[in-house]
DRENDO-1510 file (C-alpha; in Angstrom, 1 decimal, always signed):
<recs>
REC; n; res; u; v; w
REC; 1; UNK; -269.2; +44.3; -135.3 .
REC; 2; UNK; -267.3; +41.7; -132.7 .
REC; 3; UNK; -270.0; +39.3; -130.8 .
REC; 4; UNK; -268.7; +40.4; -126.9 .
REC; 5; UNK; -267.7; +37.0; -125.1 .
REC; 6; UNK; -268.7; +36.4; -121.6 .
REC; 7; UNK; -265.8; +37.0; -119.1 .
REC; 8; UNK; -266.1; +33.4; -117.5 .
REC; 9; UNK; -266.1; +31.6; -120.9 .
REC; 10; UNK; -263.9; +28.7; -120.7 .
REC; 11; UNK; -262.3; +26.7; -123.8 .
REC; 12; UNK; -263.7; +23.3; -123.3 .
REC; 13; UNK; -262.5; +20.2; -125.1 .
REC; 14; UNK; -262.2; +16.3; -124.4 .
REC; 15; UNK; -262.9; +16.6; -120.6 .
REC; 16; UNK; -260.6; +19.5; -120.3 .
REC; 17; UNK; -261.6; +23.0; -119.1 .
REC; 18; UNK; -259.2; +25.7; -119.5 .
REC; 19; UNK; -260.1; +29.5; -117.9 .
REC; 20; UNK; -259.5; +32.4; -120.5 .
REC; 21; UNK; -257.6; +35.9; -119.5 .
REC; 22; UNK; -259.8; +39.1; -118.6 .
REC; 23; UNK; -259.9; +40.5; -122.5 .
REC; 24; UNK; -261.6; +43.6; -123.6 .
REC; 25; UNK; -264.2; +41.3; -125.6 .
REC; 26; UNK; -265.5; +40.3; -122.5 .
REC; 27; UNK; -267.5; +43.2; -122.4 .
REC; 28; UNK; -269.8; +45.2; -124.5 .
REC; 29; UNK; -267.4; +47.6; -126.2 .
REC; 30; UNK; -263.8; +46.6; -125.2 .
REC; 31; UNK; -262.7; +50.1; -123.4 .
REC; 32; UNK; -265.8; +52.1; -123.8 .
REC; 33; UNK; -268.4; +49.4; -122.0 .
REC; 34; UNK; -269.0; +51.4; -119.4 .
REC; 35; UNK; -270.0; +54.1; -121.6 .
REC; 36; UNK; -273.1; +56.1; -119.7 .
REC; 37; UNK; -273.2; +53.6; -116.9 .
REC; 38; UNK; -271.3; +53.5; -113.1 .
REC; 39; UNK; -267.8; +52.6; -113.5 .
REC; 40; UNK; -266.6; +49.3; -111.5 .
REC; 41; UNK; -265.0; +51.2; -108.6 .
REC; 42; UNK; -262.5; +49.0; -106.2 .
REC; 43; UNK; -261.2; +50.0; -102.5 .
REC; 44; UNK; -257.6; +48.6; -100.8 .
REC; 45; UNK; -256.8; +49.4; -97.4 .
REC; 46; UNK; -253.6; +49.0; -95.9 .
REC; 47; UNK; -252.9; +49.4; -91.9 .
REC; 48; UNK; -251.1; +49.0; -89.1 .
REC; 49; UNK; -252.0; +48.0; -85.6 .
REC; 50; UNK; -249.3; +50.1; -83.8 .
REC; 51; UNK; -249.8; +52.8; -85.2 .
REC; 52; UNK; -246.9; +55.4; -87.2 .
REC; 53; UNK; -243.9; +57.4; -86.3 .
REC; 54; UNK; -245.5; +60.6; -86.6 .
REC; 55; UNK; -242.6; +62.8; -86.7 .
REC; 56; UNK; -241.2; +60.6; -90.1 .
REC; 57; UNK; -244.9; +60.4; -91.5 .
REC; 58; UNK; -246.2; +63.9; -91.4 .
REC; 59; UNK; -245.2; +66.6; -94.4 .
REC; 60; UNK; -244.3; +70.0; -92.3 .
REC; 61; UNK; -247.5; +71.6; -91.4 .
REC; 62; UNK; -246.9; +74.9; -93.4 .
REC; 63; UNK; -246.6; +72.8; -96.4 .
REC; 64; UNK; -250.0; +72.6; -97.8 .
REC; 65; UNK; -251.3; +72.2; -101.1 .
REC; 66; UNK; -249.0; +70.5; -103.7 .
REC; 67; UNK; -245.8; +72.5; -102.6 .
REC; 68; UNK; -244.8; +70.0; -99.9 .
REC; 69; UNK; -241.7; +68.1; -99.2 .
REC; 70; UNK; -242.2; +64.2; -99.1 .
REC; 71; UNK; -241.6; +63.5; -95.5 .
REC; 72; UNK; -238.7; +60.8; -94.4 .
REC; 73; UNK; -241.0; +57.8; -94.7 .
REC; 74; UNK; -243.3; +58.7; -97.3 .
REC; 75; UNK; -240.0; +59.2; -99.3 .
REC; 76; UNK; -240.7; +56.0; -101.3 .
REC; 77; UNK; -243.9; +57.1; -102.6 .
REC; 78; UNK; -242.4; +60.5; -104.4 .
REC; 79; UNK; -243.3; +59.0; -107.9 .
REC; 80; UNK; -246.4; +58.5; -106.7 .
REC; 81; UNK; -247.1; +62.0; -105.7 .
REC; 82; UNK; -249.7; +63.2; -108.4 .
REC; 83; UNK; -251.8; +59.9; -107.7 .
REC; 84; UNK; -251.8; +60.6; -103.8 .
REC; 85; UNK; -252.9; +63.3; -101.1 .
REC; 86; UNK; -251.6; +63.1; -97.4 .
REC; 87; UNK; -253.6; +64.2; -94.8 .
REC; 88; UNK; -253.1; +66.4; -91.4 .
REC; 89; UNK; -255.1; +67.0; -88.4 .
REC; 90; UNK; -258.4; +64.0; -89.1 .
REC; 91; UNK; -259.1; +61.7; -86.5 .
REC; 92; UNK; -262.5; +60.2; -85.5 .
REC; 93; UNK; -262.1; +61.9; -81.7 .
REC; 94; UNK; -261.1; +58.8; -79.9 .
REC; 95; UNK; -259.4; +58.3; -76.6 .
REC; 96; UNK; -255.9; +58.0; -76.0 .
REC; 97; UNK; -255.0; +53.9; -77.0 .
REC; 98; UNK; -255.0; +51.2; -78.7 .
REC; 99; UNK; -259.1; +51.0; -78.6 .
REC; 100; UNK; -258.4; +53.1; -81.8 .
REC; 101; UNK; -257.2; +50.6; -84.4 .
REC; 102; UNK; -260.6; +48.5; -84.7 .
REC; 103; UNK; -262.2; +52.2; -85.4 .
REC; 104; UNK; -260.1; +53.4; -88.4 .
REC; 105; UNK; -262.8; +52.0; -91.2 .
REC; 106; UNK; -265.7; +53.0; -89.5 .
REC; 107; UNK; -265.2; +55.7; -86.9 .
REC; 108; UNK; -267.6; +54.7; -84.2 .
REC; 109; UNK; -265.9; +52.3; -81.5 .
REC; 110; UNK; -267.8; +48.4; -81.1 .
REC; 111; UNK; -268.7; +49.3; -77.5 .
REC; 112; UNK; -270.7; +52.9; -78.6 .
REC; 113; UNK; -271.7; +50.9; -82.2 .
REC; 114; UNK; -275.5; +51.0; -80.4 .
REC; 115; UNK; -275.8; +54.3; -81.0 .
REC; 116; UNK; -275.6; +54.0; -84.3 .
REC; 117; UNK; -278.0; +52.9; -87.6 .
REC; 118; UNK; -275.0; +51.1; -89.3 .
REC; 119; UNK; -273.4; +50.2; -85.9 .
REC; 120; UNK; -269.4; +50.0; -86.5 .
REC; 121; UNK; -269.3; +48.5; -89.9 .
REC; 122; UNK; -266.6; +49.5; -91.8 .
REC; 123; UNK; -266.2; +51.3; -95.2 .
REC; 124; UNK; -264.9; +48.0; -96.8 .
REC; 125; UNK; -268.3; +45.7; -95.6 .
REC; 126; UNK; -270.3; +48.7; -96.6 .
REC; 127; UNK; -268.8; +48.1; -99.8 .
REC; 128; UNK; -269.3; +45.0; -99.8 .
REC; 129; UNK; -273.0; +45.0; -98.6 .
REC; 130; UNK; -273.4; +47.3; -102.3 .
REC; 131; UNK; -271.6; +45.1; -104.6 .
REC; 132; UNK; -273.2; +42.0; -103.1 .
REC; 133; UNK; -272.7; +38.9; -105.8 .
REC; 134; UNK; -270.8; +41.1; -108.5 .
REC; 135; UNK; -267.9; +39.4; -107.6 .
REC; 136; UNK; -266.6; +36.3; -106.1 .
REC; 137; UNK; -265.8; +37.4; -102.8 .
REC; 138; UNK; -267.7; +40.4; -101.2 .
REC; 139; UNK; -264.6; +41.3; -99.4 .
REC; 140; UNK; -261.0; +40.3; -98.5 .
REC; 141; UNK; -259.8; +40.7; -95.2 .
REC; 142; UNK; -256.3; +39.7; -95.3 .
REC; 143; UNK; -253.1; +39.9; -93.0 .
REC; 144; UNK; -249.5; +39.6; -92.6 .
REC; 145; UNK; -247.5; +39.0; -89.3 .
REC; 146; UNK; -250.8; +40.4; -87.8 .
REC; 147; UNK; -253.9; +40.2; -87.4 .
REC; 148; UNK; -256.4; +42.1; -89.1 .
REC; 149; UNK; -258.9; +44.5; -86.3 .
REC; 150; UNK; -260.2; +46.6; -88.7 .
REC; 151; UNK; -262.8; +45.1; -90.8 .
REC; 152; UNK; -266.4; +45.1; -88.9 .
REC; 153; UNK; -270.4; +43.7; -90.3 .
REC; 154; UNK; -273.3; +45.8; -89.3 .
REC; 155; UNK; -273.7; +43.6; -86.5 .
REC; 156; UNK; -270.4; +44.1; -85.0 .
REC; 157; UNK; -268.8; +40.8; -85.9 .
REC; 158; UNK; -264.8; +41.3; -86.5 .
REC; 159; UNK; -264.2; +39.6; -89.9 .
REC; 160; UNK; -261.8; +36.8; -89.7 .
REC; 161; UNK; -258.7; +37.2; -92.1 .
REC; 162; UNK; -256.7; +35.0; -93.9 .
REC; 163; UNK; -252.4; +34.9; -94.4 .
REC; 164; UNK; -250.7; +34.9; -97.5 .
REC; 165; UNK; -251.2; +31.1; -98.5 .
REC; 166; UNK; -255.1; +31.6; -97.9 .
REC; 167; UNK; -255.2; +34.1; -99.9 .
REC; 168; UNK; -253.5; +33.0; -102.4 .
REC; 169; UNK; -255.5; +29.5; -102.4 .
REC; 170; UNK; -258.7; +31.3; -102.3 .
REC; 171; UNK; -258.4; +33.6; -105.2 .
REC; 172; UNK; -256.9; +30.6; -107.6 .
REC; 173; UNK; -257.2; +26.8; -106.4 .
REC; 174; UNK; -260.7; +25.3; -107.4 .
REC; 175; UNK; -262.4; +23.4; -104.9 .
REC; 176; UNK; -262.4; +19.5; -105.5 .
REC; 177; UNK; -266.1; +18.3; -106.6 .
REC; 178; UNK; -266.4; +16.5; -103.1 .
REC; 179; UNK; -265.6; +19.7; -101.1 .
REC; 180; UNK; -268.2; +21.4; -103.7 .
REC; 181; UNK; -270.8; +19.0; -103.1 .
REC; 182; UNK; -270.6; +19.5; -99.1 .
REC; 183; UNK; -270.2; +23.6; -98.9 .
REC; 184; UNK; -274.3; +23.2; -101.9 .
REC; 185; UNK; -275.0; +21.1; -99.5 .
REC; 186; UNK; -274.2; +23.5; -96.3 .
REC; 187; UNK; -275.5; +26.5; -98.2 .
REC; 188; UNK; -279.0; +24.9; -99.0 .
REC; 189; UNK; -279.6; +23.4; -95.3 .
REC; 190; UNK; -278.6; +26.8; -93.7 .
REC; 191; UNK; -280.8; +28.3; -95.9 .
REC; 192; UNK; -283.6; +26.0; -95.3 .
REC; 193; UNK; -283.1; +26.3; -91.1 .
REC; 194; UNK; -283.5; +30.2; -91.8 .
REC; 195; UNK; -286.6; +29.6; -94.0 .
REC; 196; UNK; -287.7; +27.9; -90.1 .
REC; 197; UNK; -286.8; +30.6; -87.7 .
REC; 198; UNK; -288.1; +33.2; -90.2 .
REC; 199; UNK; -291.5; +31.3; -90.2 .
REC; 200; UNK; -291.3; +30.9; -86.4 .
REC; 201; UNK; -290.6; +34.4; -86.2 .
REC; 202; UNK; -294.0; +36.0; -86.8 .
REC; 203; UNK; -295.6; +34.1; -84.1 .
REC; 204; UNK; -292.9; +34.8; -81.8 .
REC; 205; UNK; -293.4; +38.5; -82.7 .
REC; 206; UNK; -296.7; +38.6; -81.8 .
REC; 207; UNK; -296.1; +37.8; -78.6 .
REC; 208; UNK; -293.6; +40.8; -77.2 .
REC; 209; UNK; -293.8; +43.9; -76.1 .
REC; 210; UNK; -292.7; +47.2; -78.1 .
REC; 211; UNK; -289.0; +47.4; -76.5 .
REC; 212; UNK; -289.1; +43.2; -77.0 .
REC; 213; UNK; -290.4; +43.6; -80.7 .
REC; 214; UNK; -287.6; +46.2; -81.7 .
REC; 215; UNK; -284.4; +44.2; -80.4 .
REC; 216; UNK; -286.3; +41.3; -82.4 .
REC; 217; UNK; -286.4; +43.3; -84.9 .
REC; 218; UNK; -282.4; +43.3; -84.9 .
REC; 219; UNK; -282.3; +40.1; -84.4 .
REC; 220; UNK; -284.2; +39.7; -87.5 .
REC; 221; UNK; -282.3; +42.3; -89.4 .
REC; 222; UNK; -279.3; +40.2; -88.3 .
REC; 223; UNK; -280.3; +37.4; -90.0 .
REC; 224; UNK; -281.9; +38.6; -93.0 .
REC; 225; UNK; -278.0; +40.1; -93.7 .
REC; 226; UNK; -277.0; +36.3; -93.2 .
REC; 227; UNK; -279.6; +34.7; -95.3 .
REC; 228; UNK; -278.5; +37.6; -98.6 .
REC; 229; UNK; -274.9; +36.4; -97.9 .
REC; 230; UNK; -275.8; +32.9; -98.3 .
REC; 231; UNK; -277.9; +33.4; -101.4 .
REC; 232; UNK; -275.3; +35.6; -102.7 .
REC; 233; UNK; -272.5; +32.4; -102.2 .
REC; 234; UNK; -274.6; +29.9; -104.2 .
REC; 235; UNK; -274.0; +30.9; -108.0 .
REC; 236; UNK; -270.2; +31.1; -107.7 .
REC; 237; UNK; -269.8; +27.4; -106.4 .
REC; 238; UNK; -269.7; +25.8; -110.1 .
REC; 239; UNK; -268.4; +29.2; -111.5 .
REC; 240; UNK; -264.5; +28.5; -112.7 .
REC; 241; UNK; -261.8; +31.0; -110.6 .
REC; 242; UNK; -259.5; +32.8; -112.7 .
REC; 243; UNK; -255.8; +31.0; -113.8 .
REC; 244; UNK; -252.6; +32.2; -113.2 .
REC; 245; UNK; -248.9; +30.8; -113.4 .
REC; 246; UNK; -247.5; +31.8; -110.4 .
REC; 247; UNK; -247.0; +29.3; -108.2 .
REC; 248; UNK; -248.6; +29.3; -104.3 .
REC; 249; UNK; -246.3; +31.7; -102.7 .
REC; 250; UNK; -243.7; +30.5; -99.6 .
REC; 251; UNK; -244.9; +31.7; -96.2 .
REC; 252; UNK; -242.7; +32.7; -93.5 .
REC; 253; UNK; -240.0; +34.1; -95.6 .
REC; 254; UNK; -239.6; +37.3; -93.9 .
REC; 255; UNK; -241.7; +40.4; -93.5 .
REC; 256; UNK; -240.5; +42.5; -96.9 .
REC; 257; UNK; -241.1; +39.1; -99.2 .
REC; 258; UNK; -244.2; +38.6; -97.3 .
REC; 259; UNK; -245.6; +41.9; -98.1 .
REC; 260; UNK; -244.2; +42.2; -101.1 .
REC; 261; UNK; -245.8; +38.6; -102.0 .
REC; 262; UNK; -248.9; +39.8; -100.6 .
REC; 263; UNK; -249.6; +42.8; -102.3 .
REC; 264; UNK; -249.2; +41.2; -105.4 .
REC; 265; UNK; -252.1; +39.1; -104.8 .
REC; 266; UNK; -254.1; +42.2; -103.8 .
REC; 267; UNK; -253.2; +43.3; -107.2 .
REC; 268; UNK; -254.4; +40.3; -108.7 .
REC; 269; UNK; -257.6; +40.2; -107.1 .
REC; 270; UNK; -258.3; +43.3; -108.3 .
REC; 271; UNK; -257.3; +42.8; -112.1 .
REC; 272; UNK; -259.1; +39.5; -111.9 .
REC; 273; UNK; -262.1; +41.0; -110.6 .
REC; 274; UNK; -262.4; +38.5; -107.8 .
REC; 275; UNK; -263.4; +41.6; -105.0 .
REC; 276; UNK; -263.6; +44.9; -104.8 .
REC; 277; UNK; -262.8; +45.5; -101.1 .
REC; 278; UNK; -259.9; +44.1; -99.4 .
REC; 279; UNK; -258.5; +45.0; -96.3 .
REC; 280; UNK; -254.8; +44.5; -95.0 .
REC; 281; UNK; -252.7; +44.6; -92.0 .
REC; 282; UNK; -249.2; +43.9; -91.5 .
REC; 283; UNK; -246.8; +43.8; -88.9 .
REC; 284; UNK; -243.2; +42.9; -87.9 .
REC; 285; UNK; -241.1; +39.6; -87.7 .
REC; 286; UNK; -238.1; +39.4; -84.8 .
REC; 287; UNK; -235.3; +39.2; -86.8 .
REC; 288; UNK; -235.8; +41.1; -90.0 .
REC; 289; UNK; -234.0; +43.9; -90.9 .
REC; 290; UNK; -231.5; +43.0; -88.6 .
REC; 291; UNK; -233.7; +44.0; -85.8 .
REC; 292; UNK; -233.9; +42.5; -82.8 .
REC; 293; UNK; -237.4; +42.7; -80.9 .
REC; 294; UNK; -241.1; +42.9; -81.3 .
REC; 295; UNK; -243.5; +45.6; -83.4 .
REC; 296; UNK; -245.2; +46.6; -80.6 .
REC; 297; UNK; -241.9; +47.2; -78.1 .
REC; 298; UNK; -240.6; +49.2; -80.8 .
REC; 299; UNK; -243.8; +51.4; -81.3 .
REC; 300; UNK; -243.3; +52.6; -77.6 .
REC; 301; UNK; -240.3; +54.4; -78.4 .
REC; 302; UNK; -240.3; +56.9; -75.7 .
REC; 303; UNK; -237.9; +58.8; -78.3 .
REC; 304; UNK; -235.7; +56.1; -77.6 .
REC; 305; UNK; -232.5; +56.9; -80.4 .
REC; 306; UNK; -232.3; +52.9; -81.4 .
REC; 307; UNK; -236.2; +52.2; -81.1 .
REC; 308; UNK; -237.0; +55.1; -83.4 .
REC; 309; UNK; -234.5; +54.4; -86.4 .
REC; 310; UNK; -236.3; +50.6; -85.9 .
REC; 311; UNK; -239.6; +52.0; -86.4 .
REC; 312; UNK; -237.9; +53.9; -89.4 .
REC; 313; UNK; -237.3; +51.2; -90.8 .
REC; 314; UNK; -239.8; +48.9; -90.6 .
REC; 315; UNK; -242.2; +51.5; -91.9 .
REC; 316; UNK; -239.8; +52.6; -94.9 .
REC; 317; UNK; -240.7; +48.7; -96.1 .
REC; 318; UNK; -244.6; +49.4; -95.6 .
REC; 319; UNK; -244.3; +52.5; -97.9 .
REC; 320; UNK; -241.9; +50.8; -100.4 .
REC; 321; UNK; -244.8; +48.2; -100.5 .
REC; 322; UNK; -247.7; +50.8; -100.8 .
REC; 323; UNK; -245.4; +52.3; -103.6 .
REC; 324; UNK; -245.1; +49.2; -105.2 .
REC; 325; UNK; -248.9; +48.1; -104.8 .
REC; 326; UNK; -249.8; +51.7; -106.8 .
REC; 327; UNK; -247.2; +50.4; -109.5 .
REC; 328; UNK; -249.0; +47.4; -110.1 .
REC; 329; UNK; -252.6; +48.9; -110.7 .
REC; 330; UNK; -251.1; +52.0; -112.5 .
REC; 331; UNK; -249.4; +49.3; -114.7 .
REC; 332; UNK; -252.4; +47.2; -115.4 .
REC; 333; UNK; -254.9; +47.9; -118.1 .
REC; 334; UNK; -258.3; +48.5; -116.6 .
REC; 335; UNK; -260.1; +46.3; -119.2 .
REC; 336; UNK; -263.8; +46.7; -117.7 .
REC; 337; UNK; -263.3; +51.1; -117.5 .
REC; 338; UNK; -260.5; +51.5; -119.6 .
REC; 339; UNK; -257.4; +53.7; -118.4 .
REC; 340; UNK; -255.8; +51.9; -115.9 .
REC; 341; UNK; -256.9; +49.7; -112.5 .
REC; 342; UNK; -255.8; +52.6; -110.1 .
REC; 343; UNK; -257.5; +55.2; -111.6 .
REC; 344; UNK; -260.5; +53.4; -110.3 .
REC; 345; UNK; -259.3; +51.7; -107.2 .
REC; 346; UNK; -259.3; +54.3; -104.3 .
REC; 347; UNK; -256.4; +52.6; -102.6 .
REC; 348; UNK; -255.9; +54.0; -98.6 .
REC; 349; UNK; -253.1; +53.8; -96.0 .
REC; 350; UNK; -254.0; +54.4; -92.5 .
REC; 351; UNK; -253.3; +53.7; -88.7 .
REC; 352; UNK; -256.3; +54.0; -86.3 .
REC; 353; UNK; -253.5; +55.6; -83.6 .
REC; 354; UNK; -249.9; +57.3; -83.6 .
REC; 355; UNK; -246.5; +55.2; -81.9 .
REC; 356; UNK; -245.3; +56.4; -78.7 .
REC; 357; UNK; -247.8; +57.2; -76.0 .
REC; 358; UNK; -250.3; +55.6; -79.4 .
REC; 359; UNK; -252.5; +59.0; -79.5 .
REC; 360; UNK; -255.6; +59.3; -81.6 .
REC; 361; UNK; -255.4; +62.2; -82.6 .
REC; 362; UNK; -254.4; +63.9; -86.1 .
REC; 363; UNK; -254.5; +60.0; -88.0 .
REC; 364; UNK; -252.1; +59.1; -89.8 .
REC; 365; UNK; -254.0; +58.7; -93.0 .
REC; 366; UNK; -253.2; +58.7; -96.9 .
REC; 367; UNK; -255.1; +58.4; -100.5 .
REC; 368; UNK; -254.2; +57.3; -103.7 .
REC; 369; UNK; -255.9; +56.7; -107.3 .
REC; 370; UNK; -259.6; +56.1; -107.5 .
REC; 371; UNK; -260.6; +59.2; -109.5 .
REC; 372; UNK; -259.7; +61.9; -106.5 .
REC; 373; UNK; -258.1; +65.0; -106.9 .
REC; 374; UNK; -254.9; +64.6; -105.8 .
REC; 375; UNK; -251.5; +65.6; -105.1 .
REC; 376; UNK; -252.0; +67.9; -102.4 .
REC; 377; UNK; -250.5; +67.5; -98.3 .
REC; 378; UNK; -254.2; +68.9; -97.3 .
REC; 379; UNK; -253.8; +70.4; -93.8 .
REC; 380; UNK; -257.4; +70.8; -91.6 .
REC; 381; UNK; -257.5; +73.0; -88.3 .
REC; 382; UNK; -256.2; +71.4; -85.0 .
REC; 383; UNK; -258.6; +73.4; -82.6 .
REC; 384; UNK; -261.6; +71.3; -81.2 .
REC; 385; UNK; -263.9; +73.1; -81.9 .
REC; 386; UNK; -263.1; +73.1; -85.6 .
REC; 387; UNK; -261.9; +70.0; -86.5 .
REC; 388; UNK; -263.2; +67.8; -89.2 .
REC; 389; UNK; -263.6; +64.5; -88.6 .
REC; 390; UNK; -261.8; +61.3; -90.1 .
REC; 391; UNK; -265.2; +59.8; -91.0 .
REC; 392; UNK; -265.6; +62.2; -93.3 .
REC; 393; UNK; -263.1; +60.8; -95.4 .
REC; 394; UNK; -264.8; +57.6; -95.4 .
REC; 395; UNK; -268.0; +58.8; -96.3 .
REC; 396; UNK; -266.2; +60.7; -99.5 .
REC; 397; UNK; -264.8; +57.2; -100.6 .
REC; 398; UNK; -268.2; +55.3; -100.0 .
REC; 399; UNK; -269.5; +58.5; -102.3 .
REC; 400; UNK; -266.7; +58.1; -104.9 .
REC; 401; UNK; -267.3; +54.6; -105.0 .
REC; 402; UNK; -271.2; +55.0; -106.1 .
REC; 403; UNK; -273.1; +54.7; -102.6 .
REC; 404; UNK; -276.0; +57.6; -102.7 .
REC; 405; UNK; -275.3; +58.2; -99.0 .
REC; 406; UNK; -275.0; +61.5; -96.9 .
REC; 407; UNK; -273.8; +59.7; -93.6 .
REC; 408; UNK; -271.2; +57.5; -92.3 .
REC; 409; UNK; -270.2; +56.3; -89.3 .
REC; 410; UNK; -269.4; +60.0; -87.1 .
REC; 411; UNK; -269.0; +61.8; -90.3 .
REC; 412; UNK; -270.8; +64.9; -90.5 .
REC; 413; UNK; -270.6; +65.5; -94.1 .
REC; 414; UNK; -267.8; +64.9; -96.7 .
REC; 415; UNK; -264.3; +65.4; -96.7 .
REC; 416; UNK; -264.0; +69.6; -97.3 .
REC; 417; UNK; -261.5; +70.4; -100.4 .
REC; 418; UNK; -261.9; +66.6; -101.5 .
REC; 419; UNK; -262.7; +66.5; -105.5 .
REC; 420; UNK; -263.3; +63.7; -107.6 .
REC; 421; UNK; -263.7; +63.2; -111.4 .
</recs>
């Protein structure tokens, strides 16, 4: 019987401290160490913030089930189409606008979060908030040619993302001792000035009225969440981050190697086990594809012959890249479940708003690998007064992904017809 090695072991020798590869003896029983407990469940969003051609996205509406036709630009993802269901008629009831990309992850827009226990947080800080120090970094909220609106905390702060080098330099350059020493430092004297207002809290408490006492109470909810991030920051600081030969990617060099480069590092984070919620959005640079003009021009088309078959095109890229993203995890072994990473990595596309006049309504929205039933264009009902909402769809990921919740955001239950293993 093999003696399991620790997966941050490192081979140490004369000063010199070298990271080993993820390898099945790194955990109880190679393939099977997950046998009768939760499997290690990832989640990878990819967006837009303008939204999609809807009339190249959507499968015909009287194609349901898995006798569908692959629309124009889902095209790229055919060999994908038993790992993947595509969605019709799901939206989270929003206004006409762009107010509707910030609300894609969590369904309830900033300005109405109030009215909500969770507020706006979205499903990949909710994620987060239940995988706490399991891995190095919570969450990834990362971007390219854009910036990245849909990734909210309970409190409402927008999470800040980083670009491809940032990425890349977070998951696999170590941070020199000095810079170590500073960020122990930093961690221990927050934590000590929260160890203060904490203390001064009670007194303060005593002092206010009912209505007082409850936003206090926020408040103090508020900073409890900060204090549990802090702590949860401390024990990686001397741990070792993963190796890897490729070198730090080039930035700049147009959108398709930018993405492509990108979502290779998704990929790595996830076979690394450096997160398990990562976020992207990606955009358009002037110039690429021969195209001459901005993202957001383009996406208000007004049917416009030229602006359309630009929009075509940049979005045939962002479902080449999805494709390509679901090759990589159906390619890698999944060494802490076994099978393979995407068969537990519920991987998402989705745009919180349509192109043209940007309409909210019927999402553009997609799902891949993490244990769903899939291959399937799942068509819901259009009328008002039946229609199901998008959150619903969050809440059956957060399910999927081990949460014991019944609620989300708007949702009023999970997604109807969507199984899981």
């Amino acid at each position: 019987m093999r003696t399991p090695i620790h997966r941050r072991t490192m081979l140490r020798g004369s000063g010199i401290a070298i990271a080993l590869p993820m390898l099945e003896a790194m955990t109880p029983s190679g393939r099977a160490a997950n046998d009768g407990q939760k499997p290690v469940k990832r989640f990878v969003c990819l967006s837009s913030n303008y939204g999609i051609y809807r009339e190249s996205w959507f499968p015909n509406v009287d194609q349901t089930g898995d006798d569908y036709e692959m629309s124009r630009t889902l095209e790229p993802l055919e060999r994908h189409r038993a790992d993947m269901t595509v969605f019709s008629n799901l939206d989270h009831g929003n206004t006409i606008g762009h107010q509707g990309v910030p609300v894609l992850l969590s369904g309830v827009r900033p300005h109405l979060s109030i009215h909500y226990p969770e507020g706006n947080i979205s499903v990949d800080q909710k994620i987060a908030e239940h995988e706490g120090a399991n891995t190095r970094f919570p969450s990834m909220t990362v971007k390219v040619n854009e910036s990245n609106f849909v990734s909210f905390t309970r409190t409402g702060v927008q999470v800040p993302a980083i670009d491809l080098r940032g990425m890349y330099r977070a998951l696999f350059l170590a941070e020199p001792a000095d810079r170590k020493a500073t960020l122990a430092e930093k961690l221990k004297r927050r934590n000590s000035i929260l160890d203060v207002v904490l203390d001064k809290a009670k007194s303060v408490a005593r002092q206010l009225g009912k209505r007082d006492q409850q936003k206090f109470a926020e408040y103090l909810d508020a900073v409890r969440t900060l204090e549990k991030k802090i702590a949860l920051q401390q024990p990686w600081l001397d741990r070792p981050k993963p190796k890897t030969d490729r070198p730090e990617p080039q930035q700049g060099k147009g959108t398709e190697h930018d993405l492509k480069a990108m979502v290779e590092l998704i990929a790595l984070a996830i076979q690394t086990d450096s997160t398990r919620a990562i976020t992207l959005s990606s955009g358009f640079a002037n110039g690429d594809f021969g195209l001459k003009g901005g993202y957001h021009g383009f996406s208000h088309h007004g049917e416009r012959p030229d602006h359309i078959a630009a929009l075509n095109k940049i979005e045939n890229n962002k479902m080449r890249q999805f494709a390509y993203l679901l090759d990589l995890l159906k390619s890698q072994e999944d060494t802490i479940n076994g099978g393979t990473l995407l068969d537990n990595t519920t991987v998402m596309w989705g745009c919180g708003m349509a192109t043209g006049p940007h309409s909210t309504k019927n999402l553009p929205l997609l799902l891949a690998g993490g244990g769903f039933k899939h291959g399937e264009h799942k068509v819901y009902s259009d009328e008002d007064s039946k229609r199901v909402p998008a959150a619903n769809l969050l809440l059956s990921i957060l399910q999927q992904h081990g949460l014991d919740i019944d609620r989300f955001g708007t949702s009023n239950g999970s997604l109807p017809g969507l199984k899981w293993s």
